[in-house]
N, C-alpha and C positions, 0 to 999 in steps of 0.2 A: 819668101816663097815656101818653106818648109814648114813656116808655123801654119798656112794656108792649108798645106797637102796636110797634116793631123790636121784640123778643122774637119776639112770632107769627108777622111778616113774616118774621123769618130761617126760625124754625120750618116754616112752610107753606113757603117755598122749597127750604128745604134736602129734606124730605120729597117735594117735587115731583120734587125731580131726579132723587134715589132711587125713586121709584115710576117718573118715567119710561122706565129704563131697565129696569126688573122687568115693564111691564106693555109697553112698544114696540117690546124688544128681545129675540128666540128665542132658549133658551139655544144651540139648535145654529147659530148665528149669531157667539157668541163663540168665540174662539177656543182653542185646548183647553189653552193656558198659563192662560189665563183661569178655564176651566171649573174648572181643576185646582187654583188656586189659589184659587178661591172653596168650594172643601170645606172649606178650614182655616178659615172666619171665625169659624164658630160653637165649634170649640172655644177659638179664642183668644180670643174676648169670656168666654167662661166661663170661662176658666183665667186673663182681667183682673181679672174682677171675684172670683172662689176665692181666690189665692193672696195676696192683702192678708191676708184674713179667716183666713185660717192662719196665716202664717207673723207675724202680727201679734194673735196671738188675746187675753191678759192686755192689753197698754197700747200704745195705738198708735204709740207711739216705741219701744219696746222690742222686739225683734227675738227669736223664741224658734224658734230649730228645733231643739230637745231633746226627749229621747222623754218629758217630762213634758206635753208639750201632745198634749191629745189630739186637737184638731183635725188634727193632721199626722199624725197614727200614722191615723185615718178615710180623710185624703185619699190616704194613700200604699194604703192595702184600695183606694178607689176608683178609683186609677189602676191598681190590678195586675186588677180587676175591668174597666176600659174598655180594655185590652191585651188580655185574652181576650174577651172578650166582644163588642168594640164594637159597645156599645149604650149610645146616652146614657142612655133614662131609667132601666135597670139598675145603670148606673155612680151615678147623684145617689139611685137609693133604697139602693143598696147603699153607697154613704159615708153618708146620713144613718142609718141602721139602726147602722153600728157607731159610730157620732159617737153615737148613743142610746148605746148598750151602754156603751161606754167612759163616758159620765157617769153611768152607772146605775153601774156597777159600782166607780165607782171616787171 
C-alpha cells in the first residue's frame, strides 16, 4: 500500500508541475527559443512511441527495415504524406488506410 501512495504522490506531482506552467504561464511570456522548440514535442512523442512498432514489427529483438515489412513501406506513404501535407490527423489516417491496403492486399 505505501509503494502505491509514492506512485500517486510522484504522479500528482509531477502532473502539478506540468499543469503549473501550462495554466500560470502565457505562451507570449516564453521565450521564442522556447515557443519554437515546443512545436517539436508532439511530433517526437509520436515518432517515440511509431518507430519501435515499425522498424520492430515481426519480433521485438529482431530489427526489420526491408521492404517485406509493411509497417515501413505505410510509415514511409505517411511521412511523404506529413511533408506535403502537414497535417497530423491526415498523416495517421493516411499511414493507417495504406497499413490496411498493404495487409489486405498482400
Amino acid at each position: 500500500m505505501r509503494l502505491w501512495l509514492i506512485v500517486a504522490a510522484a504522479g500528482i506531482g509531477t502532473y502539478g508541475i506540468r499543469l503549473s506552467v501550462m495554466v500560470f504561464v502565457h505562451h507570449s511570456l516564453l521565450p521564442r527559443a522556447a515557443r519554437d522548440a515546443l512545436r517539436f514535442v508532439t511530433p517526437a512523442v509520436l515518432l517515440a512511441i511509431i518507430l519501435p512498432a515499425v522498424l520492430y514489427a515481426g519480433d521485438p529483438v529482431t530489427f526489420d527495415a526491408g521492404p517485406g515489412n509493411e509497417r515501413l513501406v505505410a510509415a514511409l506513404a505517411a511521412a511523404a504524406v506529413a511533408w506535403a501535407a502537414k497535417n497530423t490527423w491526415l498523416t495517421i489516417g493516411s499511414g493507417m488506410a495504406m497499413l490496411w491496403l498493404l495487409r489486405w492486399a498482400g
